[in-house]
N, C-alpha and C positions, 0 to 999 in steps of 0.2 A: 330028685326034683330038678326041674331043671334052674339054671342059676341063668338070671338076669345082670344085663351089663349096667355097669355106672351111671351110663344115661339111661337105662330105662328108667331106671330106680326114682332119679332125677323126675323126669318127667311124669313120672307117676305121681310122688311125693304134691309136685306143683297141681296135677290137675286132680287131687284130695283136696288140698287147701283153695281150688278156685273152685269146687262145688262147695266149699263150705260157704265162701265166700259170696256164691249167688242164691245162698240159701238164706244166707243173714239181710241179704240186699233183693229180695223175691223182685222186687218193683223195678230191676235195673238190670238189664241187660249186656254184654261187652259192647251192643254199639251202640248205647246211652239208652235213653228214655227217647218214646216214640218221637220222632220229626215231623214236622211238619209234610204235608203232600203235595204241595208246589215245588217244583224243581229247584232247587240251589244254580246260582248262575256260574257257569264254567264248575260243575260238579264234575268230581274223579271218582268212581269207586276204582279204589287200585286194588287189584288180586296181584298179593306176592308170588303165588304159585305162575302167573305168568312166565318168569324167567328162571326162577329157580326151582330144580325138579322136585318133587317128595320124595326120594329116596333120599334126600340129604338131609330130610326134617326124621327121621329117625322114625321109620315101623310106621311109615304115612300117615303122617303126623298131621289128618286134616282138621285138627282143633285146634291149630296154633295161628292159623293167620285168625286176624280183629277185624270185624267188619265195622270199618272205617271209613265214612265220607271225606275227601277231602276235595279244596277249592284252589283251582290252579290260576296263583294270582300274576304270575310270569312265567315264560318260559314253555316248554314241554317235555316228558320224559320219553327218554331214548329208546328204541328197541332194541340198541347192540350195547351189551354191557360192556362197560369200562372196566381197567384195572381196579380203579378206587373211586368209593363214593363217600363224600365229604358232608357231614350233615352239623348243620349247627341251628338251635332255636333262639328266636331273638324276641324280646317282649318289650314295651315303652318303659324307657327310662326317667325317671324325677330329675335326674341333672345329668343332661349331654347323652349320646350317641354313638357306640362304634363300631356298629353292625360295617357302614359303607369302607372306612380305614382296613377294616375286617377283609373285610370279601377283595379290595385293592392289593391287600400284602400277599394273600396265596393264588392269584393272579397272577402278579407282578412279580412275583420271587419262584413263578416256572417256567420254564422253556415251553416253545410252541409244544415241543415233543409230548410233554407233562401236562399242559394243561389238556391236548386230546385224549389226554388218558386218565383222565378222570370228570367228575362233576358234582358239582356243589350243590346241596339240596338244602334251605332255609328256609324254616319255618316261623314264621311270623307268624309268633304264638296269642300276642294280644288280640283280646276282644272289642278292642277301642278301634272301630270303624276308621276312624277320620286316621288315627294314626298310620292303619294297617296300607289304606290310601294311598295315603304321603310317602311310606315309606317305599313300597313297594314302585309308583311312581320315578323316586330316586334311586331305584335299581335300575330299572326300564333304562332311562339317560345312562346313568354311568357304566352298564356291561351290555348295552346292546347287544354288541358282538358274541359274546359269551354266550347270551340269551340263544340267539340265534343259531351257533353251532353245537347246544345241545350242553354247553357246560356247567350252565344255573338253572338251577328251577326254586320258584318261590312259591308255596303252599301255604294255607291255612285250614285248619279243621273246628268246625264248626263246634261252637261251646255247650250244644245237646248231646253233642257226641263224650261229652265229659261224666265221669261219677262226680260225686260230692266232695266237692273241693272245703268247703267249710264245717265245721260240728266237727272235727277229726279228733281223734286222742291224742293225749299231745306227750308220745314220747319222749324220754330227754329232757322231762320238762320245760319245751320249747314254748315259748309263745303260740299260743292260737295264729296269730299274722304268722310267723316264722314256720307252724303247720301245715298252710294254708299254700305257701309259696313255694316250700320245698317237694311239698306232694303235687300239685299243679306240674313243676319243673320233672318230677317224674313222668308224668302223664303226657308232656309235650315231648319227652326224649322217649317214650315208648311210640308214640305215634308216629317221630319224622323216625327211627328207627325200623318200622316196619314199611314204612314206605319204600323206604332207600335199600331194601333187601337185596330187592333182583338187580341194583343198579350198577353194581361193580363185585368183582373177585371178592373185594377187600372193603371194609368200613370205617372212617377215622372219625371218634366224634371230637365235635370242638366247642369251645365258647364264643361268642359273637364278640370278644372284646381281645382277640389276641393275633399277636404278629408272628407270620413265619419265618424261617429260616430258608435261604435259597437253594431250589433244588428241593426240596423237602419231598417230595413223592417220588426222586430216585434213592433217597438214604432211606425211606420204606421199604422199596423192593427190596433193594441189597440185603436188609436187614431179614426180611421174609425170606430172599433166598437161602441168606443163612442159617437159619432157623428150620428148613426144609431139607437142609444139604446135612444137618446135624441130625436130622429126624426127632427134632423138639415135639412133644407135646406142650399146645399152648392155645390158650382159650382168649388172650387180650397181652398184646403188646406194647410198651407203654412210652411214648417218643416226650414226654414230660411229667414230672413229678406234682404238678398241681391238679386240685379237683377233678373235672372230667376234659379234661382237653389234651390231647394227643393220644387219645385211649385208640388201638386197632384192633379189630374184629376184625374171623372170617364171617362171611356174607349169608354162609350155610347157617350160622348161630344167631342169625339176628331175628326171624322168627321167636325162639323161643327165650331169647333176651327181651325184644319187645313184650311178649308177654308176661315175662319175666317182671321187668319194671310195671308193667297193667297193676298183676296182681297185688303186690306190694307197695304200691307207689305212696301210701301214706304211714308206712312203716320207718325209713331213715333216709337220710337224704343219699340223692343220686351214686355219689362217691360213693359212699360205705355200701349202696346195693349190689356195685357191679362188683367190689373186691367179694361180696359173697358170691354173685354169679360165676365169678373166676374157679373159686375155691369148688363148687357145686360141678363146674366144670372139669376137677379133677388137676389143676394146674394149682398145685398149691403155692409157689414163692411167685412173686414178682420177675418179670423179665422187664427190664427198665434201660431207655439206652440214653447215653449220653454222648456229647451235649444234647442235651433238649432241642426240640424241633420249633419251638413254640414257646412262644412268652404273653405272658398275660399282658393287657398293657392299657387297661381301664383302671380310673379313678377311684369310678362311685359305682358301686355294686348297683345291680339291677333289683334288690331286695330293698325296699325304702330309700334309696339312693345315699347310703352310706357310706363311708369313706374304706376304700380297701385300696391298700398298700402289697399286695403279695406281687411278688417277683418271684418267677427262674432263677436260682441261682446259676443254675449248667444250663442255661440258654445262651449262644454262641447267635453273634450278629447273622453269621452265614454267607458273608463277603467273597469268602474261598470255598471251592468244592472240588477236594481232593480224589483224581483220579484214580483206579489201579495204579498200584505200584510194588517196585522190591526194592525193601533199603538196607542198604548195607553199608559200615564203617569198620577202619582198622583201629577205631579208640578200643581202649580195652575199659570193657563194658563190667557196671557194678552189678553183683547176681542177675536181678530179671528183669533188668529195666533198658529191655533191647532198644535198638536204633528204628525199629517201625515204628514202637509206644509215641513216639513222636510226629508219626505222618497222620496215623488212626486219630479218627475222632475219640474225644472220653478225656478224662483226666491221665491217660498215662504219661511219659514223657521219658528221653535216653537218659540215662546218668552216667558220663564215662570216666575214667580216672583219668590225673592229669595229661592234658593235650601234648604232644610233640607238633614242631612245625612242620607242615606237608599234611597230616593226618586227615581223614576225611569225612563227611556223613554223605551219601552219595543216592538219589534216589531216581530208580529207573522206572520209568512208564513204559506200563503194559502196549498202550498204543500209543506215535506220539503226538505230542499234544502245542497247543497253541499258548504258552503262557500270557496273561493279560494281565495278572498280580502276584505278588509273592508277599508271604508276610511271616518271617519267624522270629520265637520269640526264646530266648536261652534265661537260664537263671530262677531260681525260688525264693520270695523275700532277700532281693539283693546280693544273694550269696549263689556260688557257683557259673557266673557268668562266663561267658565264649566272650574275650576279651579281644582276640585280633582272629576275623577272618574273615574272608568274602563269601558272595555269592554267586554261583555259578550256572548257568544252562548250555546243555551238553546237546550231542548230535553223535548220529550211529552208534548206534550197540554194539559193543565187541563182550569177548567171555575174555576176565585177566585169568596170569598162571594160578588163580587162588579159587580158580572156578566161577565167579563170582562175575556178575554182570557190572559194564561201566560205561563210559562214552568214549569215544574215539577223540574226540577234540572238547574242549570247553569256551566258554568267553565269559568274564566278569562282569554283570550287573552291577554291583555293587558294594560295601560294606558293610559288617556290623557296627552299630555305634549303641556303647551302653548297654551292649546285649543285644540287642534287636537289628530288623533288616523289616521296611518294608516300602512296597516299591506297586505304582499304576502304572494302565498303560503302556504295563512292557512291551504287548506289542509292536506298539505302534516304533520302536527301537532293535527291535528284536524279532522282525515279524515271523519269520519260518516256524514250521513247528520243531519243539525239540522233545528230543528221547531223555534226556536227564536233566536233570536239579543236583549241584553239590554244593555243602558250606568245605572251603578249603581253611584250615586253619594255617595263618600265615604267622605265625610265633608262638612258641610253646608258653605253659603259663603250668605252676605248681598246684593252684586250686583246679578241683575237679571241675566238670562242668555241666550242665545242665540241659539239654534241649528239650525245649517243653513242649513248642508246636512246632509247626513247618504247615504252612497253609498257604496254597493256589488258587487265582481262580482261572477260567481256562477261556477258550471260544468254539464253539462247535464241538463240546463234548457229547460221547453218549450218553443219554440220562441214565438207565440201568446200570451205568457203570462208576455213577461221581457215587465220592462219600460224604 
């Protein structure tokens, strides 16, 4: 016999349970209950297959695009795909607003570079006319530019287009209300989902209430290159630890994810469906990176306007974006807690035994660079601090007797004080580009010591290349 792969299985399985599915709901169609036959103003049928081929929907797979109307309230979609396509849904809130802060922080925290290389697709999910309006209105003013260069697009899909958001079983025990909005919330993240198919390589979904970290779609690529250079199997990538936000998809899977979320959509909420998509996917642990890309940063949940407190713990302001680099020191280092742990993003950090004066952490850039910040930070709860040493940026590369890369000349920025060193504006004192970063330790000290970060930020880096 012959033996079927993972994904056919997969895909089988799903289109079992979505005949079951249209057999219990005869009256209901995947593109809703009949429409209306007057045309919709600025109507889109989007065909996913446009940009991405059917060989990549598995054994032409043409039952997986949704025939879907949608209404293009801003904007226009590209015909040259981007690296990454950014999609987040946003509905009227009970108390406050922060789709627009939203859409300003991953703007604002990319380089020209980064923003042509991707585009945000927003779905303004409410049915409430006047809001949809207003809101969209307040796009229009504040990203003009964006609009225009193809970076925003704002959609809405018509509420015929939806199944039965109310009468649902109520899972979990959840509230009927609680049913009602988490299944809706599936339905909206299947639909701006299948939109956003052909629109990039890559897919990042997000929340309309959360703030980026700078640079954030070049610590993607890297992270994807790495992931590729490793030859990972991996179905979703996960650049924060909260609900659905920083979640990565390839673009080839988003098809049968969107439908994914269709079919089940009033089974559990969004979160717990896609860790099953993952798992269905064949990627069973988590691939999670830190620090976090993304921080939640709303008050009052979008569900009855509730009060929610969740924070990122490992979300990282994002001030500095660490270049290539090789770091290397003559501390004598505790088992595995080398001298990069501390350039890397994550929680790693150096821990070396006690300092001699002269000794050094020494970090050389791949290319060199423009320093504009520096900010490190030595010590854990108080203990193990770097108590006397400065810091340094360096010029030409030489190899010393010990193999080992370093700089030809140095000059002092600055000092530690209390552990720390941080410092603006270097430039504008320091303006050349330099090849190295050193902390020189200028007096020996008995306690070990700790170097927990080392963080840059730069001018005129490559984006594929910051961390």
């Amino acid at each position: 016999m012959r033996r079927h792969s993972k994904k056919n299985v997969v895909l089988a399985v799903l289109l079992i349970i979505g005949g079951l599915y249209f057999i219990s709901h005869s009256n209901f169609l995947i593109a809703g209950p009949a429409r209306p036959q007057e045309p919709i103003p600025n109507e889109l049928t989007w065909q996913t297959e446009r940009l991405v081929s059917k060989e990549s929907w598995v054994e032409q797979g043409d039952y997986l695009p949704l025939n879907v109307t949608y209404q293009l309230l801003a904007g226009a979609p590209s015909t040259q795909q981007r690296y990454l396509s950014v999609g987040l849904s946003s509905v009227k809130r009970k108390k406050g607003s922060y789709l627009i802060p939203t859409l300003q922080s991953l703007f604002s925290q990319s380089s020209p570079e980064e923003r042509s290389s991707m585009v945000v697709v927003v779905l303004l999910a409410d049915f409430d006319v006047s809001w949809r309006v207003t809101t969209a209105r307040e796009i229009k003013t504040a990203f003009a530019s964006e609009l225009e260069q193809g970076q925003l697009v704002v959609l809405h899909v018509p509420q015929d287009v939806y199944p039965p958001v109310t009468g649902l079983k109520r899972n979990y025990n959840d509230a009927p209300e609680r049913v009602s909005f988490r299944s809706k919330q599936n339905l909206d993240y299947s639909f701006l989902i299948h939109y956003s198919a052909s629109l990039g390589r890559y897919y990042l979904q997000l929340e309309d209430d959360v703030s980026s970290a700078k640079n954030f779609l070049s610590t993607i690529r890297r992270r994807v290159e790495e992931q590729e250079a490793k030859k990972t199997t991996w179905a979703m990538l996960e650049f924060s630890a909260l609900g659905y936000i920083g979640k990565l998809y390839k673009s080839t899977h988003l098809p049968l994810l969107a439908r994914f979320l269709f079919l089940f959509y009033q089974e559990m909420p969004c979160d717990w469906l896609m860790t099953r998509f993952r798992e269905l996917m064949t990627q069973k642990e988590t691939i999670i990176f830190k620090p976090s890309l993304f921080q939640h940063m709303g008050t009052f949940s979008s569900f009855q306007g509730t009060y929610n407190k969740l924070k990122d713990k490992d979300f990282e302001e994002g001030l500095y974006t660490n270049p290539l680099a090789e770091v290397y020191s003559d501390m004598s280092t505790y088992k595995n807690q080398f001298p990069k742990l501390a350039w890397e993003p994550g929680e790693g950090f150096f821990w070396g035994r006690s300092p001699e004066k002269g000794n050094h952490l020494t970090v050389v850039f791949t290319d060199p660079t423009v320093v504009t910040g520096v900010y490190v930070e030595t010590g854990s709860g108080g203990k193990d601090l770097l108590e006397s040493a400065q810091v340094e940026l360096g010029h030409d590369v030489i190899t010393t007797e010990k193999e080992e890369k370093s700089c030809k000349e140095f000059q002092s920025v600055g000092t530690l004080e209390n552990g720390k060193f941080e410092m603006q504006d270097v430039d504008k004192r320091y303006g050349s580009a330099s090849s190295c970063l050193r902390i020189q330790v200028t007096a020996a000290q008995k306690d070990w010591v700790i170097i927990k970060k080392i963080r840059i930020s730069t001018k005129l880096s490559t984006p594929s290349r910051q961390a």
